[in-house]
N, C-alpha and C positions, 0 to 999 in steps of 0.2 A: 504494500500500500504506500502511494505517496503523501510527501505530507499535507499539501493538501488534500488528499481525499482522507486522511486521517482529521483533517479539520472542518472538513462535512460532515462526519459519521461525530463529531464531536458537536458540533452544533445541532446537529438532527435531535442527538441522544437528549440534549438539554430541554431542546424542544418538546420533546415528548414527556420530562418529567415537570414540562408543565411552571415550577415554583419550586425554590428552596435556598436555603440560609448557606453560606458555603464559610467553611469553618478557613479563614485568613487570616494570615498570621503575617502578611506583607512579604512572604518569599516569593524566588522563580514561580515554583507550581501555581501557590493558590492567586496570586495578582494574576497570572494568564489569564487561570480557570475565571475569575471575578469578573477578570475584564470582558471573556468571552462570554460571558452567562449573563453579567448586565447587558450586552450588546444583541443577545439571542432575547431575554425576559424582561428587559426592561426593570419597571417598580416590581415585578413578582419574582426578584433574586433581593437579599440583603447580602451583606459582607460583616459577620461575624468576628471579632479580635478579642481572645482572653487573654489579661495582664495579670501578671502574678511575677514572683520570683525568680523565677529561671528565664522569663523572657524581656531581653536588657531592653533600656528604652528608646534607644538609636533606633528599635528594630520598629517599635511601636509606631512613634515617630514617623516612620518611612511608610508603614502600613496607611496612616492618617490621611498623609500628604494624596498620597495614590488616590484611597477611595474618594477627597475631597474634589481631586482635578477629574475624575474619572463620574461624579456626580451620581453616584451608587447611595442608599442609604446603609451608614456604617453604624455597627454597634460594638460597643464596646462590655465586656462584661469583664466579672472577677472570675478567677478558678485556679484559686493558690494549692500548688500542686502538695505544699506542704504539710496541709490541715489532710489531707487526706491517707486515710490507716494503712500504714504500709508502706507507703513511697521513701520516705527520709531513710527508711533503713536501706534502701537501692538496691534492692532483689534484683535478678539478670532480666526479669518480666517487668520490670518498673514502667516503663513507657506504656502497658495496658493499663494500669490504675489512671496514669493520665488522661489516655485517651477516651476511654471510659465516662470520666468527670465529663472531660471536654465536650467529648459528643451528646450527652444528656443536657449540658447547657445551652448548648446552639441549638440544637433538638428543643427546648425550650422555648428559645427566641423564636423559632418557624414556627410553631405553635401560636405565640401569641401574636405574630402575624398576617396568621392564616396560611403560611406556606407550604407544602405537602413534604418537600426532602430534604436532607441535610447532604453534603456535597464536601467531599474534601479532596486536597490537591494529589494525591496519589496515583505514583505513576509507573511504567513498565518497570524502568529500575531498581523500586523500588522492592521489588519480590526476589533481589539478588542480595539482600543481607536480613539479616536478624530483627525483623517488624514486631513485637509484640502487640505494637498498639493498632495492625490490621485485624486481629481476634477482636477489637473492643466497636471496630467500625464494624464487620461483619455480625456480632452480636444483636446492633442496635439498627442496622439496617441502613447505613451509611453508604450513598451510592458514590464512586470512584470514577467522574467521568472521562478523565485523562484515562486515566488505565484500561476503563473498557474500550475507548476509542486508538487504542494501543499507540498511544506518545507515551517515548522515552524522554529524560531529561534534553537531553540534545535537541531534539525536537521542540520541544519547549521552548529553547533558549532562541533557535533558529527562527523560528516561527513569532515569538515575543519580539525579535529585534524586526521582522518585519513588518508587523502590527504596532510599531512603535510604542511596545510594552517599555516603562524604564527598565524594569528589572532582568532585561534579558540577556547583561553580563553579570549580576549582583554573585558574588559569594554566595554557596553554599552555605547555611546555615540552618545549625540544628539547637534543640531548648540547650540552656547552661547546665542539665542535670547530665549530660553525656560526660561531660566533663569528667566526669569520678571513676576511680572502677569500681563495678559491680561488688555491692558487701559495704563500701566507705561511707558512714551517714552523710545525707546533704544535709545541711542548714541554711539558714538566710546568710550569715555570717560568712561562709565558703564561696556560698554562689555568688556575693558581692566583691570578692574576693578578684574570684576569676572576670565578672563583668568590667573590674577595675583593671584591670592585666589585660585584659584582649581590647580594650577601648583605648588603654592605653598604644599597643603594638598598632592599630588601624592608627590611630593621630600621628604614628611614626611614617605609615605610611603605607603600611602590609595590607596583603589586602585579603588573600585565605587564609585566617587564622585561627588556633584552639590554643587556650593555653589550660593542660590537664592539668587537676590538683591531685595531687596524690600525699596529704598531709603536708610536710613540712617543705615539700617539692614543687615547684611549677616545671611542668615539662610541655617546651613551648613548640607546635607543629605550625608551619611555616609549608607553603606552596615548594613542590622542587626545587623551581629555579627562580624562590627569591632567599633559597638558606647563604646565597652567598651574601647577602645584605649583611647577616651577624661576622664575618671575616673584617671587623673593625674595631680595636680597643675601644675609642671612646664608647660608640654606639652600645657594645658588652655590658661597658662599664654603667652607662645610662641606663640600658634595660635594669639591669643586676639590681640596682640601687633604686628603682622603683620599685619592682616587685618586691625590694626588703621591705618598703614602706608599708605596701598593702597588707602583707604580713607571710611573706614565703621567705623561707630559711636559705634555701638553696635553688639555684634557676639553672635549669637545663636547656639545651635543642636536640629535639628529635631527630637525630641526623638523615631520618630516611623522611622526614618531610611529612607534610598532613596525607593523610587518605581517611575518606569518608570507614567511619566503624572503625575505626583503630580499638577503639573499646572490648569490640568483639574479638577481638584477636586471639584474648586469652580462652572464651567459649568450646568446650565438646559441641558437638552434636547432641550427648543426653544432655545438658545445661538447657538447649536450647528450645527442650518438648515443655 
């Protein structure tokens, strides 16, 4: 299928479900989806954005700006990942308790709008790492219309810069709770941590960044080929000397560079049932 006829079967699909809240969060995926499902639905799409903890405010911010110029009605709700039983202690399934909250609050909002689905940015690539939180959309009857209209990210990106989405070169990005490894409690205190570290690294200038906590470590992932940026004392010394501030003992670089699920690295196969 070309891409555009993946962007027919995508519009049809939306067509046909009519109305629905599409859970955005201001990334690549869900700004497309938004863009294209305001543009298919008109006032029977809203654009849904939960702020809590783990989702920094740069990100909010960007999500704001979008729905504002894009003239969609935006809602903003709460859904603090941390109030909810079980998360802070970051089981390898943590991202279902998420999704789960998530999707029963936007599911809410379409509710009280009258809208019939809830719609989230998930897409073909997406079913080539470790998703917990696809169990909590297929639970709750969350329709995936990237994915059934079979767009990969690439697609995506392609197709956004054609449409003159802004976000169709934006970073990757995933919530602050990835951040940890599986087992490490999150707290408000950690994840502000890291928000201050990776906000930091972007005003420097970087542009794919994660910086992991792993206790009294920052271990800082950096795009391939911008690890040669760190091959400069001052700049070292600058990082180093911030991160002591925020409150990291010791500061690393991932010498093999960011890749999406590093996290999962450590995961069996049985971890992952």
């Amino acid at each position: 299928m070309t891409l555009h006829e993946k962007y027919n079967r995508l519009k049809k699909i939306l067509k046909e479900a009519r109305s629905g809240a599409v859970a955005y969060s201001g990334g690549v995926d869900s700004t497309f989806l938004l863009t294209v499902a305001y543009d298919v639905l008109g006032d029977q799409v809203i654009g849904v954005t939960a702020r809590s903890s783990t989702y920094p405010e740069r990100e909010y911010n960007e999500a704001k700006s979008h729905a504002e110029k894009l003239g969609v009605r935006h809602i903003t709700i709460v859904s603090e990942e941390l109030e909810i039983e079980g998360f802070s202690k970051n089981p390898v399934n943590r991202c279902y308790f998420c999704k789960a909250e998530l999707f029963s609050k936007v599911k809410s909002q379409a509710d009280k709008y009258g809208l019939k689905h809830v719609f989230d940015g998930s897409n073909l690539d997406d079913t080539s790492d470790y998703r917990p939180g696809m169990k909590a959309a297929k639970e709750q009857g969350v329709i995936s219309p990237l994915k059934e209209a079979g767009f990969t990210k690439d697609d995506i990106r392609k197709l956004s810069k054609e449409l003159d989405v802004p976000t169709w070169d934006k970073p990757a990005f995933a919530c602050l709770s990835s951040r940890f490894p599986y087992g490490k409690e999150i707290t408000a205190e950690k994840l502000s941590m890291v928000e201050k570290a990776e906000q930091y690294l972007l005003d420097m200038g970087f542009r794919q960044i994660r910086v992991r906590h792993h206790d009294e470590i920052a271990r800082i992932e950096v795009e391939p080929n911008e690890r040669a940026k760190f091959f400069d004392v001052n700049k070292m010394d600058q990082i180093g000397n911030e991160f002591r501030k925020i409150g990291f003992k010791y500061v690393t670089l991932d010498i093999l560079g960011y890749r999406t699920g590093s996290m999962n690295e450590v995961l069996s196969e049985e971890d992952k049932l």
